[in-house]
PDB file of N, CA, C and O in Angstrom:
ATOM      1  N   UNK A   1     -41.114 122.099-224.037  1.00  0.00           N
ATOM      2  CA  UNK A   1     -40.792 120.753-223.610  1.00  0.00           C
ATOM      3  C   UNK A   1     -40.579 119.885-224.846  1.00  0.00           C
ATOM      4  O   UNK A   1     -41.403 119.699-225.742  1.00  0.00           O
ATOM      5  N   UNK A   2     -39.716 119.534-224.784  1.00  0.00           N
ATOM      6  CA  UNK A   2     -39.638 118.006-225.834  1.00  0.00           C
ATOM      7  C   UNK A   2     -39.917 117.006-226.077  1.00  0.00           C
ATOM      8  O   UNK A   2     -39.447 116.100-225.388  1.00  0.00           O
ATOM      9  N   UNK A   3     -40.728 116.728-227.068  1.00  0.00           N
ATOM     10  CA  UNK A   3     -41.852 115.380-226.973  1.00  0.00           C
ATOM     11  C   UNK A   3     -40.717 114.406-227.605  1.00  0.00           C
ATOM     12  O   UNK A   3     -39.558 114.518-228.002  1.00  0.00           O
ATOM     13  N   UNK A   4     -41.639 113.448-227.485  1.00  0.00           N
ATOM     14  CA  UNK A   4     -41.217 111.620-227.383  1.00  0.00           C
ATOM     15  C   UNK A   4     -40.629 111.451-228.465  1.00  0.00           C
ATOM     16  O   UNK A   4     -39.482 111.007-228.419  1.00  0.00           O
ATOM     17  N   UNK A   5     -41.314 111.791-229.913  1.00  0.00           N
ATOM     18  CA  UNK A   5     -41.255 112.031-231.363  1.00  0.00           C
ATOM     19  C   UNK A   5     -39.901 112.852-231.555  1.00  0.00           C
ATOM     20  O   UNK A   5     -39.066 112.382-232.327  1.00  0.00           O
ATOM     21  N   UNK A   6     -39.671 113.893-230.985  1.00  0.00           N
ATOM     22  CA  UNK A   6     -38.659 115.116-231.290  1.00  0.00           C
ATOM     23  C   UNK A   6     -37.170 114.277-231.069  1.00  0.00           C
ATOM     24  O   UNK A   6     -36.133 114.325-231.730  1.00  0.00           O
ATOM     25  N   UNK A   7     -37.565 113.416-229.732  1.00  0.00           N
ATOM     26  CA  UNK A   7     -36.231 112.337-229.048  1.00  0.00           C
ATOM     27  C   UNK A   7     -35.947 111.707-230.079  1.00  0.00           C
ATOM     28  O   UNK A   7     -34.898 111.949-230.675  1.00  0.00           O
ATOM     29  N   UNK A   8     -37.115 110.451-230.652  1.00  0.00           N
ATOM     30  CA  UNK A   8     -37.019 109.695-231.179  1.00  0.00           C
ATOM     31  C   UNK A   8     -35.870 109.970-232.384  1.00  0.00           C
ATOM     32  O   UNK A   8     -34.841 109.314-232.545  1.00  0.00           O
ATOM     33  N   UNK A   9     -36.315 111.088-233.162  1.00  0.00           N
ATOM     34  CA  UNK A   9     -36.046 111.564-234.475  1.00  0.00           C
ATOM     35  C   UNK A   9     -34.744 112.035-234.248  1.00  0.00           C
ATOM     36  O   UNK A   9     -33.924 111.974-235.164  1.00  0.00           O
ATOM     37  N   UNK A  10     -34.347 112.644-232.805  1.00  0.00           N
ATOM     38  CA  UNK A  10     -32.296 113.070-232.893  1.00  0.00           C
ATOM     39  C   UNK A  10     -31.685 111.848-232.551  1.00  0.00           C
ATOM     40  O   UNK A  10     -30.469 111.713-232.695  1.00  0.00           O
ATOM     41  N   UNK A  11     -32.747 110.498-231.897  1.00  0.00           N
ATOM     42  CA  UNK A  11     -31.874 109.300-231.740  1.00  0.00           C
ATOM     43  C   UNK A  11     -31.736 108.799-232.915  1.00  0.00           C
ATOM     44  O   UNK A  11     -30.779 108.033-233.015  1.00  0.00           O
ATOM     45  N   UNK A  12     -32.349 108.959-233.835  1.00  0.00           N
ATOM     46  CA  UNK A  12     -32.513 108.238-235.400  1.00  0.00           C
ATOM     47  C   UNK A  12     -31.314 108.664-235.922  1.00  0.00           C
ATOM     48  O   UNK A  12     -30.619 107.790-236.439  1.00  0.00           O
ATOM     49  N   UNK A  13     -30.747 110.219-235.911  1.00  0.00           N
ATOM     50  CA  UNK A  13     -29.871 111.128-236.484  1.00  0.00           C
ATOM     51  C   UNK A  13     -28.110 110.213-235.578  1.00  0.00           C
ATOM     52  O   UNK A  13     -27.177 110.140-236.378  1.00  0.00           O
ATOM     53  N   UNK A  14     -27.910 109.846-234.653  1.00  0.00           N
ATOM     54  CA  UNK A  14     -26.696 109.226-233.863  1.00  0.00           C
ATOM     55  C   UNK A  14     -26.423 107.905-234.745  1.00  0.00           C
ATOM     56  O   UNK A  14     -27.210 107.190-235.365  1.00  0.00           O
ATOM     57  N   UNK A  15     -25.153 107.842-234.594  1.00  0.00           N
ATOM     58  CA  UNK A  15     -24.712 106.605-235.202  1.00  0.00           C
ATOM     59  C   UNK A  15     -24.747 105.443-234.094  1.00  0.00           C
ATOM     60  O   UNK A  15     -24.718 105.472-232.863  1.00  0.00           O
ATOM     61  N   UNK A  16     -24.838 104.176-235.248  1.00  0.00           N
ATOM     62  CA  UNK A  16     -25.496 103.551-234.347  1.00  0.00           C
ATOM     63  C   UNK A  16     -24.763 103.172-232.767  1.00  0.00           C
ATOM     64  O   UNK A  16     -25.424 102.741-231.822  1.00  0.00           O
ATOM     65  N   UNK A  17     -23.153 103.456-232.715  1.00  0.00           N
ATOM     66  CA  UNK A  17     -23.010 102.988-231.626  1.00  0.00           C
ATOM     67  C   UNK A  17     -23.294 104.278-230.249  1.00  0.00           C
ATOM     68  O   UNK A  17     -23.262 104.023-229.045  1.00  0.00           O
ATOM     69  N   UNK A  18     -23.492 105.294-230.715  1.00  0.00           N
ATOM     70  CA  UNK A  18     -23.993 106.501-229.855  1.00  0.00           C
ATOM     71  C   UNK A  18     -25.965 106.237-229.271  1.00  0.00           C
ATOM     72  O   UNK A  18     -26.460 106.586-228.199  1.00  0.00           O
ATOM     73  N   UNK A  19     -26.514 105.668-230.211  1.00  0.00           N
ATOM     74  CA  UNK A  19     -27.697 105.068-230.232  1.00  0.00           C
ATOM     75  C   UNK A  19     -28.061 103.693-229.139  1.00  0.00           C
ATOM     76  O   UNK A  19     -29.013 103.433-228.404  1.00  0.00           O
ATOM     77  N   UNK A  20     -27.013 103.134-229.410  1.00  0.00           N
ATOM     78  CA  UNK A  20     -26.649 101.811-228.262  1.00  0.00           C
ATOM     79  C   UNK A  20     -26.362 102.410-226.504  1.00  0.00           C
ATOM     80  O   UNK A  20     -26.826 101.946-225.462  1.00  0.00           O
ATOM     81  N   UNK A  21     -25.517 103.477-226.690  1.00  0.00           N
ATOM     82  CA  UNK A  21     -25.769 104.193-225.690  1.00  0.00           C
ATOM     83  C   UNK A  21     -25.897 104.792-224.892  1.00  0.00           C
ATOM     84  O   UNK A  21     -25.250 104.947-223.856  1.00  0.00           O
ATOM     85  N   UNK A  22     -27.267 105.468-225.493  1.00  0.00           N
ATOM     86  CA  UNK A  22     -28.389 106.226-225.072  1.00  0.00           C
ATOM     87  C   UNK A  22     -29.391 105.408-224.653  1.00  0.00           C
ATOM     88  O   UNK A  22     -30.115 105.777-223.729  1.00  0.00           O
ATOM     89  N   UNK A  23     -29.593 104.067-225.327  1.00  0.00           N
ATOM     90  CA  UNK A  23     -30.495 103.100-224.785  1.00  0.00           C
ATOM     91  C   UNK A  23     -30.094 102.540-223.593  1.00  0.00           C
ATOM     92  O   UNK A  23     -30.782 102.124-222.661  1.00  0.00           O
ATOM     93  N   UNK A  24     -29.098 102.573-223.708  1.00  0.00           N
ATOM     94  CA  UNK A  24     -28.479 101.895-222.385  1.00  0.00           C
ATOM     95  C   UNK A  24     -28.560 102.907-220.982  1.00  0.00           C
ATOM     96  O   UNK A  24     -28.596 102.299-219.912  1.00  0.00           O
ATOM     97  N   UNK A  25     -28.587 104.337-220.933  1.00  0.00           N
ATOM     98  CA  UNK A  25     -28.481 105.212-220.478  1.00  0.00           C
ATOM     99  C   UNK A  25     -29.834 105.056-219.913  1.00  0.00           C
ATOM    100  O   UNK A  25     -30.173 104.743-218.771  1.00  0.00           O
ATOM    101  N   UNK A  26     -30.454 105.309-220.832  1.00  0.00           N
ATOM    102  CA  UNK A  26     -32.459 105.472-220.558  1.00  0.00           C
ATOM    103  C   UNK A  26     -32.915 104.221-219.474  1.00  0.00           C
ATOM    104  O   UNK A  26     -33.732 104.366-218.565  1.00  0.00           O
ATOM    105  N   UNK A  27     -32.150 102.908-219.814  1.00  0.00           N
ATOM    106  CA  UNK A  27     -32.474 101.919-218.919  1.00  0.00           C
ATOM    107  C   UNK A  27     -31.909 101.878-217.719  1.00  0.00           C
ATOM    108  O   UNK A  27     -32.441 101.154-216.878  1.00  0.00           O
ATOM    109  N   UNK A  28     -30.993 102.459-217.447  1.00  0.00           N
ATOM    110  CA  UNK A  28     -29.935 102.304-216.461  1.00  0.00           C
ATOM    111  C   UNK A  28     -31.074 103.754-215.600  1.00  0.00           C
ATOM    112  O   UNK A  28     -31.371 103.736-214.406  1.00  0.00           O
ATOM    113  N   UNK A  29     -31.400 104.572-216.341  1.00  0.00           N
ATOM    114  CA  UNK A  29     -32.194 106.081-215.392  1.00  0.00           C
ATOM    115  C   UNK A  29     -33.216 105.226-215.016  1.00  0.00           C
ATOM    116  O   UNK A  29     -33.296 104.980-213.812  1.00  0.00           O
ATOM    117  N   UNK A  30     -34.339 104.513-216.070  1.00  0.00           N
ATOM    118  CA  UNK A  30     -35.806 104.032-215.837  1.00  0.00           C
ATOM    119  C   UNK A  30     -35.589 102.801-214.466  1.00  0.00           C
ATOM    120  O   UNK A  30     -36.438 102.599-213.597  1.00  0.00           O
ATOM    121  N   UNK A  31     -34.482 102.220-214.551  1.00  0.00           N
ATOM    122  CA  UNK A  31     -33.888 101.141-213.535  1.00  0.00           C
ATOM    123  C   UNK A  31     -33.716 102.108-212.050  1.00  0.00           C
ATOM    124  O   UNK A  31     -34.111 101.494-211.059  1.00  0.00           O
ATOM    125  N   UNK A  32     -33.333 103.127-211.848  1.00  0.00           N
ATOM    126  CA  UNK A  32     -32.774 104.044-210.893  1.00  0.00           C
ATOM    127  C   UNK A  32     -34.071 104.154-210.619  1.00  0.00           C
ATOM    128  O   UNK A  32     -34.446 103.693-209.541  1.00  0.00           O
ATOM    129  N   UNK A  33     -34.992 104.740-211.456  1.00  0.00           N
ATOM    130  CA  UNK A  33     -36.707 105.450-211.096  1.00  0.00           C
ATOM    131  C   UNK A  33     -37.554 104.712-209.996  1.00  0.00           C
ATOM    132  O   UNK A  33     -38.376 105.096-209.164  1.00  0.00           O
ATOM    133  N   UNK A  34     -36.851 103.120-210.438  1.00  0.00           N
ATOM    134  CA  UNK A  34     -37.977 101.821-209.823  1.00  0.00           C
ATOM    135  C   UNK A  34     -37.444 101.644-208.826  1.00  0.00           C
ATOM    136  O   UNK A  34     -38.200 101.560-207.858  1.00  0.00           O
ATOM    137  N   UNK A  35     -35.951 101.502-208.554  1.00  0.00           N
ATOM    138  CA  UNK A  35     -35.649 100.830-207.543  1.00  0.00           C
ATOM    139  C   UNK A  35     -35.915 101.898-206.064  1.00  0.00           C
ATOM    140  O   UNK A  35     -35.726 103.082-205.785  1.00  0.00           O
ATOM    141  N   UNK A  36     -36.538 100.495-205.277  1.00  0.00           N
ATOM    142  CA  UNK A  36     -37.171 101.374-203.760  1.00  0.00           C
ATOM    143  C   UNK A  36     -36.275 101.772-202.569  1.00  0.00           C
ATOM    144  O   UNK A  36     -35.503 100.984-202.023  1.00  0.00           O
ATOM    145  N   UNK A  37     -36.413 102.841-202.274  1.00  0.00           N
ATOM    146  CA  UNK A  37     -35.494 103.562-201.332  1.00  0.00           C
ATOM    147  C   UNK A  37     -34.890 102.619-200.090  1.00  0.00           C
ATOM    148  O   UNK A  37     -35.468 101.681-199.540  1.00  0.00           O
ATOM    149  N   UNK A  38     -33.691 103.094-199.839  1.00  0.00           N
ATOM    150  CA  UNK A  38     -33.464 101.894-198.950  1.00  0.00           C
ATOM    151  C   UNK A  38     -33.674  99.950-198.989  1.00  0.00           C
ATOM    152  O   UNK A  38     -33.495  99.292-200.014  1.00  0.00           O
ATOM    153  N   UNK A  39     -34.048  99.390-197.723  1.00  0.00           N
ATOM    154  CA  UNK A  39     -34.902  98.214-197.440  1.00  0.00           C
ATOM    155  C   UNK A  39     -36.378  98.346-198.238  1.00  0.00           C
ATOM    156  O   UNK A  39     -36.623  97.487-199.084  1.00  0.00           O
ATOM    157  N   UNK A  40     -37.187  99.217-198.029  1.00  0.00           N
ATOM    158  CA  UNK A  40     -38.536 100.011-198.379  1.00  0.00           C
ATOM    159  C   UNK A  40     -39.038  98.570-199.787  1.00  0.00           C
ATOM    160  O   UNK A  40     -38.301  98.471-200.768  1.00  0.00           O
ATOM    161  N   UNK A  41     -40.076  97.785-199.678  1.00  0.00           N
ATOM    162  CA  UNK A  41     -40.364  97.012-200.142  1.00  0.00           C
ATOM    163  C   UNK A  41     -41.729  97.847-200.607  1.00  0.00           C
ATOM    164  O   UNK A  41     -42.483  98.494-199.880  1.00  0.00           O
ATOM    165  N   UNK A  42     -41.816  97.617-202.142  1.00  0.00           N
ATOM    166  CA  UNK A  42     -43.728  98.161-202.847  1.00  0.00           C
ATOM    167  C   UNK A  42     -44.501  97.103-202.813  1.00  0.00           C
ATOM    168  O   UNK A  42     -44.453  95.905-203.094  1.00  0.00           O
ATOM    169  N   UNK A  43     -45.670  98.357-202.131  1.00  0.00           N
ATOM    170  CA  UNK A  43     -46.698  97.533-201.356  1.00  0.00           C
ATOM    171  C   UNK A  43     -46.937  96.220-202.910  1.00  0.00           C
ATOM    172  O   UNK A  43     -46.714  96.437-204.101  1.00  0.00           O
ATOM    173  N   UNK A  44     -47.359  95.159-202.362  1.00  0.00           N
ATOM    174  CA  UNK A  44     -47.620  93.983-203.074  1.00  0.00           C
ATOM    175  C   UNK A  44     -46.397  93.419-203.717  1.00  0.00           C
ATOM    176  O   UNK A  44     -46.420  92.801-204.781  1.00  0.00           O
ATOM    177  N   UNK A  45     -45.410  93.647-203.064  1.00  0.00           N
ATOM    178  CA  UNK A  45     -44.068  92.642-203.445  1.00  0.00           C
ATOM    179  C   UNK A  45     -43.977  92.025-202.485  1.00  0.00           C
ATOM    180  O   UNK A  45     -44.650  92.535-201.589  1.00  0.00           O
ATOM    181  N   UNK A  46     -43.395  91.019-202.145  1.00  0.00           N
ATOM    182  CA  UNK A  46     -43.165  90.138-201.173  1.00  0.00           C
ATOM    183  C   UNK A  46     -42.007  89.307-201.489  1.00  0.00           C
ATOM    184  O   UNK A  46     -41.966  88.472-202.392  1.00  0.00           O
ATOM    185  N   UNK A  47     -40.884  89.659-200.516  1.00  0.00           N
ATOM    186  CA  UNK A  47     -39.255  89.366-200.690  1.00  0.00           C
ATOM    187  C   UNK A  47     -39.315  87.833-199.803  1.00  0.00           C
ATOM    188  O   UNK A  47     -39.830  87.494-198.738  1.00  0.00           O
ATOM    189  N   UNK A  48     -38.531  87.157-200.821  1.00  0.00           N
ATOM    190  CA  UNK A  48     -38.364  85.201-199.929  1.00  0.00           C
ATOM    191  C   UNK A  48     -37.653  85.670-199.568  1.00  0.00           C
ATOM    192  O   UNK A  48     -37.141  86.695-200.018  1.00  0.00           O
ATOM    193  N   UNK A  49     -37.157  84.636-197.913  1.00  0.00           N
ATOM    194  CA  UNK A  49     -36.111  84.150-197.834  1.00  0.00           C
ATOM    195  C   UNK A  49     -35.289  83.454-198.439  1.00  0.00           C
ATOM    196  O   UNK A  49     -35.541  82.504-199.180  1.00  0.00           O
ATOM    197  N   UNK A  50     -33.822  84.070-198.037  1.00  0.00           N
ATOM    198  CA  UNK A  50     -32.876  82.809-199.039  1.00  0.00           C
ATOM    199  C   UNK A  50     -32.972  81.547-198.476  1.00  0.00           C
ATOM    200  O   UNK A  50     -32.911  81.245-197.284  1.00  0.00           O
ATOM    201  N   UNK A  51     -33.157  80.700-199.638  1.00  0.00           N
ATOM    202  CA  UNK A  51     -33.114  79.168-199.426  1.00  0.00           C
ATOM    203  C   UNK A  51     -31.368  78.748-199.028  1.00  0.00           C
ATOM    204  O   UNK A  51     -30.495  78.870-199.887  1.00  0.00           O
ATOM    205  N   UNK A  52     -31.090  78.302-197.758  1.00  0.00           N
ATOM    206  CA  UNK A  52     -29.665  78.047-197.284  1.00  0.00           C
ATOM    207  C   UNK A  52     -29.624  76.554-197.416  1.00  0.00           C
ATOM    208  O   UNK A  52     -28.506  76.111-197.678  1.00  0.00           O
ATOM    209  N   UNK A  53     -30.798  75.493-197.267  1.00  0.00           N
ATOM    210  CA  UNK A  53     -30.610  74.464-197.236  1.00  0.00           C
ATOM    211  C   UNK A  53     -31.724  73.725-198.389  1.00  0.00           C
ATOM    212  O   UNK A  53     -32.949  73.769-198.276  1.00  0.00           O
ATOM    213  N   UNK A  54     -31.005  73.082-199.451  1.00  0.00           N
ATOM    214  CA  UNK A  54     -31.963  72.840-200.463  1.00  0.00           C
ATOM    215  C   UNK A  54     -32.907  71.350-200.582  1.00  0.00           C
ATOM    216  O   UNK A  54     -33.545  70.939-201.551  1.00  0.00           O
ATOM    217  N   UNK A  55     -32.777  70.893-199.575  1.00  0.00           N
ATOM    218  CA  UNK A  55     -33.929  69.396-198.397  1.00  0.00           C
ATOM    219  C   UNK A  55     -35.027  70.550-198.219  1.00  0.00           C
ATOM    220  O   UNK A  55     -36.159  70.205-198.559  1.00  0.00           O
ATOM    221  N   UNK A  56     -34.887  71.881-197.737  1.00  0.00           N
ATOM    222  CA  UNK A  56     -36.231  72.495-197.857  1.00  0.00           C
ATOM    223  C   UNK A  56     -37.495  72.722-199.017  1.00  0.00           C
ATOM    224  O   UNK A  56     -38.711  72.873-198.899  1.00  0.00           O
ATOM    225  N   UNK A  57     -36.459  72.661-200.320  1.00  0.00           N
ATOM    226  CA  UNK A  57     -37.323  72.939-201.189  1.00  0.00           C
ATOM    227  C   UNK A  57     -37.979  71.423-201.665  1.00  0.00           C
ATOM    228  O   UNK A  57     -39.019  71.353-202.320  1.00  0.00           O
ATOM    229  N   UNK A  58     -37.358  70.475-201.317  1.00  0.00           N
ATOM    230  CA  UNK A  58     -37.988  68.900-201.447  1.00  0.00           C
ATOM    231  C   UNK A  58     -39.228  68.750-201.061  1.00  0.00           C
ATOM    232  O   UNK A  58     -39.828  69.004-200.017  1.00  0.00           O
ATOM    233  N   UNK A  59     -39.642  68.099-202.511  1.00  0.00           N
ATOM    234  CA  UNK A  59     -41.577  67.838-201.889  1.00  0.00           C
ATOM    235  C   UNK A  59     -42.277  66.604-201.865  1.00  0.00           C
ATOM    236  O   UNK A  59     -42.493  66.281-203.033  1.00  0.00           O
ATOM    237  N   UNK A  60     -42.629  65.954-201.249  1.00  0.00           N
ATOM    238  CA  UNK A  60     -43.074  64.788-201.489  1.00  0.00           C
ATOM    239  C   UNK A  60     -44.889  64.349-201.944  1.00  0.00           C
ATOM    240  O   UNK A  60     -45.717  63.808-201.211  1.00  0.00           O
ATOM    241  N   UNK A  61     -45.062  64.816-203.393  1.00  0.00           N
ATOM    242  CA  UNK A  61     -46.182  65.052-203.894  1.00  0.00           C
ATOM    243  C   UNK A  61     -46.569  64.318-205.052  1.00  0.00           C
ATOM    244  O   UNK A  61     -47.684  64.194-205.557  1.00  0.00           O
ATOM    245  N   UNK A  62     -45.487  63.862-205.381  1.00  0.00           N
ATOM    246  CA  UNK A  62     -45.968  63.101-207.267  1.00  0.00           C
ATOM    247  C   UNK A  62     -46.610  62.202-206.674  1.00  0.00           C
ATOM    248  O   UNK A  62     -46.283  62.080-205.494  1.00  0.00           O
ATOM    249  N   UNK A  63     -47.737  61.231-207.180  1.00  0.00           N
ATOM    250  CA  UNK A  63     -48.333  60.037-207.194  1.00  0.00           C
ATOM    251  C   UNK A  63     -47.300  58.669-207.446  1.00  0.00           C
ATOM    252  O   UNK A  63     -46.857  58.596-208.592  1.00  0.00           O
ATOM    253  N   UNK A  64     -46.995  57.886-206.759  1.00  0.00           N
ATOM    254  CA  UNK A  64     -45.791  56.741-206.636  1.00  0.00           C
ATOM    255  C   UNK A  64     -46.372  55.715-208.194  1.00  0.00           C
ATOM    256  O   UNK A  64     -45.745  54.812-208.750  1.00  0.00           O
ATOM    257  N   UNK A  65     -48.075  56.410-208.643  1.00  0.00           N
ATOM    258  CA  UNK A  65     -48.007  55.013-209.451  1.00  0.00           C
ATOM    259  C   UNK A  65     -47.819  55.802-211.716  1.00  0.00           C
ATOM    260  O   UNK A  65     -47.965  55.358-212.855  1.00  0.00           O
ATOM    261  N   UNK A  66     -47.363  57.349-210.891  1.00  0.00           N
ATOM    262  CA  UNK A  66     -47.118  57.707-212.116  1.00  0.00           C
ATOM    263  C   UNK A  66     -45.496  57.773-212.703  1.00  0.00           C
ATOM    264  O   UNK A  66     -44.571  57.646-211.900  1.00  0.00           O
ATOM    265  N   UNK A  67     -45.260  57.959-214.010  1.00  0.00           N
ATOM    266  CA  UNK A  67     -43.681  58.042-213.641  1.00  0.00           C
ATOM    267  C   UNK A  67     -43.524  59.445-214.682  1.00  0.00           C
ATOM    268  O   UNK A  67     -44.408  59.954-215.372  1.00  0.00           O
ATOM    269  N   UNK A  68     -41.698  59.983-214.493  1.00  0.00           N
ATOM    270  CA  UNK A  68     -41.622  60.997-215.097  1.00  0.00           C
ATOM    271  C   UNK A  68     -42.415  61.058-216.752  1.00  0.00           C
ATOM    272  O   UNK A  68     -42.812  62.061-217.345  1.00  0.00           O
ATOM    273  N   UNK A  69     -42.455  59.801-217.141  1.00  0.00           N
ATOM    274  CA  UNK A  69     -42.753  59.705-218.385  1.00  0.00           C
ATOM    275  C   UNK A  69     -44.038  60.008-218.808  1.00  0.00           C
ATOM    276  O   UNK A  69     -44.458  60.481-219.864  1.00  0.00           O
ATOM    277  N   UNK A  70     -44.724  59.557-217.526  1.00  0.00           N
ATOM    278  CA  UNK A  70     -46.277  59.557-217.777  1.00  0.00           C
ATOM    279  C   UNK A  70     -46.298  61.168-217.764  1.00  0.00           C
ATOM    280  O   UNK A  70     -47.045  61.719-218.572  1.00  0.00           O
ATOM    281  N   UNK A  71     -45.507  61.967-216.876  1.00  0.00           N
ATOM    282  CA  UNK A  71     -45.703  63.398-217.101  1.00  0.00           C
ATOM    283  C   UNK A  71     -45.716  64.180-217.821  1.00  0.00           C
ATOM    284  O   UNK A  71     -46.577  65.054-217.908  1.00  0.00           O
ATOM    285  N   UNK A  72     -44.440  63.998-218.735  1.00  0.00           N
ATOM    286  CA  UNK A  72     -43.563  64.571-220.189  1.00  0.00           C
ATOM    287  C   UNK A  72     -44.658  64.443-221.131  1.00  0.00           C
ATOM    288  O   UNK A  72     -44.936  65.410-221.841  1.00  0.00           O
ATOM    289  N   UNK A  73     -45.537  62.985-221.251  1.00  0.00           N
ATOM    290  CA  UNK A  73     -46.401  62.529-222.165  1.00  0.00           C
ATOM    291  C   UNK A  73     -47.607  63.543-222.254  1.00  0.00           C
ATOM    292  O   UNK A  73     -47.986  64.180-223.237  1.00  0.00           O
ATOM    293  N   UNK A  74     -48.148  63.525-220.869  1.00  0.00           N
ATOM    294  CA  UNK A  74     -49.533  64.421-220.360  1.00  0.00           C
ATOM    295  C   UNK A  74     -49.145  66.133-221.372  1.00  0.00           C
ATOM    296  O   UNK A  74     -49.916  66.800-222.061  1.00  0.00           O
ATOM    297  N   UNK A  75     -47.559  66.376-221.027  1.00  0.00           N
ATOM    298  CA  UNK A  75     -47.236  68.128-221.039  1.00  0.00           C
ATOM    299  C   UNK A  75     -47.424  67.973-222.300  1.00  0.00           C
ATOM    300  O   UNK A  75     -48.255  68.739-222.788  1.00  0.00           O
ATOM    301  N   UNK A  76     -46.622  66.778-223.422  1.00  0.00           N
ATOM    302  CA  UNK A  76     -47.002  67.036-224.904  1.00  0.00           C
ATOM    303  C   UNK A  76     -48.532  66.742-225.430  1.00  0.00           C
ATOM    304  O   UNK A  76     -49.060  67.356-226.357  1.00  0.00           O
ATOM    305  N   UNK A  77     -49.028  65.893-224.813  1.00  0.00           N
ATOM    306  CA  UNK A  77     -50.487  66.170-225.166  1.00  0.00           C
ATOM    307  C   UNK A  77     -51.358  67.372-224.988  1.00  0.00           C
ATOM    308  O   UNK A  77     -52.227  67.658-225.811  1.00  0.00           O
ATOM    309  N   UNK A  78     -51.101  68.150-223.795  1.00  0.00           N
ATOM    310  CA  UNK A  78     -51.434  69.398-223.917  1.00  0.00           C
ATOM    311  C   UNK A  78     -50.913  70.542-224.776  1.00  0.00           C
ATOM    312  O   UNK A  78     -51.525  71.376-225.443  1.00  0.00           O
ATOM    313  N   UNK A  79     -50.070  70.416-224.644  1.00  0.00           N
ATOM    314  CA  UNK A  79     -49.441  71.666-226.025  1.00  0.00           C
ATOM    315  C   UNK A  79     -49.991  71.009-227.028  1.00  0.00           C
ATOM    316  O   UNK A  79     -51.099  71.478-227.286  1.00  0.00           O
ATOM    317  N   UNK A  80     -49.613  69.893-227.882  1.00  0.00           N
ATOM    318  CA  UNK A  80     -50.549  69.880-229.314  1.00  0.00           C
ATOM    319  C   UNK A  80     -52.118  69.858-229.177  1.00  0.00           C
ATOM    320  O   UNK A  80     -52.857  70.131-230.122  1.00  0.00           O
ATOM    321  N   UNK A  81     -52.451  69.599-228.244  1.00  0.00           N
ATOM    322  CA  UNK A  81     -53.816  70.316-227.893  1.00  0.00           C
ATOM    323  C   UNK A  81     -54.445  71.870-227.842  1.00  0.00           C
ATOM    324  O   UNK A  81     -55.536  72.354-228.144  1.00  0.00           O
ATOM    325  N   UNK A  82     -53.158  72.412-227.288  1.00  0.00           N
ATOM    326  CA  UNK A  82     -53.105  74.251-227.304  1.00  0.00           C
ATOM    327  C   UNK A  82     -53.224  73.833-228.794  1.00  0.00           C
ATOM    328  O   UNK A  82     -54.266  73.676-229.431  1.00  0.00           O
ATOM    329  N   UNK A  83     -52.185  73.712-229.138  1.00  0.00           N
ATOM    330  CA  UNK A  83     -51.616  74.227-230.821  1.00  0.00           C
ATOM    331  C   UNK A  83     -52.513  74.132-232.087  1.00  0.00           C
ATOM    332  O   UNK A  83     -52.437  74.690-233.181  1.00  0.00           O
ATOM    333  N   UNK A  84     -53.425  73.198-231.542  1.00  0.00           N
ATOM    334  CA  UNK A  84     -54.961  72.421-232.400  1.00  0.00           C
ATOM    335  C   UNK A  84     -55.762  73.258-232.226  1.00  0.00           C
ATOM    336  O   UNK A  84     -56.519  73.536-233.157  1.00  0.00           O
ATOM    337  N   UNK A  85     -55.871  73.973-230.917  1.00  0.00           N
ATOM    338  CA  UNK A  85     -57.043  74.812-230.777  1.00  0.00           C
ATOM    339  C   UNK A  85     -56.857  76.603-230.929  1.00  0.00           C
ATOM    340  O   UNK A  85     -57.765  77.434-230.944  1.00  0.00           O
ATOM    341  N   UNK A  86     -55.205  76.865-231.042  1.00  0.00           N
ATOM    342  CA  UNK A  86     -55.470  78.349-231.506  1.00  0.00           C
ATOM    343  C   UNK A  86     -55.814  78.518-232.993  1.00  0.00           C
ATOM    344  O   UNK A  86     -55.218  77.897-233.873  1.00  0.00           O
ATOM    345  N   UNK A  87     -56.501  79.122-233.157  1.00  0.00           N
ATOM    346  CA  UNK A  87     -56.629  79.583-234.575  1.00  0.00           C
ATOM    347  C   UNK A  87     -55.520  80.443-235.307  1.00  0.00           C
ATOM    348  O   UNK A  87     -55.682  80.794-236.475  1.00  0.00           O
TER     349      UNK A  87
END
């Protein structure tokens, strides 16, 4: 059998546009592997409906006494807050 290493090392040996693809090949098989037979949905996926009318996705939730600005402000105070606190 031919290990991972043995691949690696004859893909190293291809020029690079033969190299381009083979990658492309490998994704297009690993893409074939996943996709589920038929309709056949994997367990813990869960397919939306298409949105036909976009008044559905409308929400009426912001607070009337904040404004976009006050939001934008809050999001950059948190990121330079992240950014302060990763090491």
């Amino acid at each position: 059998m031919t290990t991972v290493e043995e691949v690696r090392e004859a893909a190293r040996r291809l020029p690079p546009v033969e190299q381009f693809q083979l990658i492309q090949e490998l994704l297009r098989g690993l893409e074939r592997g996943y996709q589920p037979p038929g309709d056949a949905i994997p367990i813990g996926v869960r397919r939306a409906a298409p949105v036909s009318d976009l008044a559905e996705l409308a929400a009426d939730f912001w607070p009337e006494d904040e404004t976009t600005d006050d939001i934008n402000d809050f999001v950059a105070r948190q990121r330079a807050d992240d950014q302060l606190s990763d090491p």
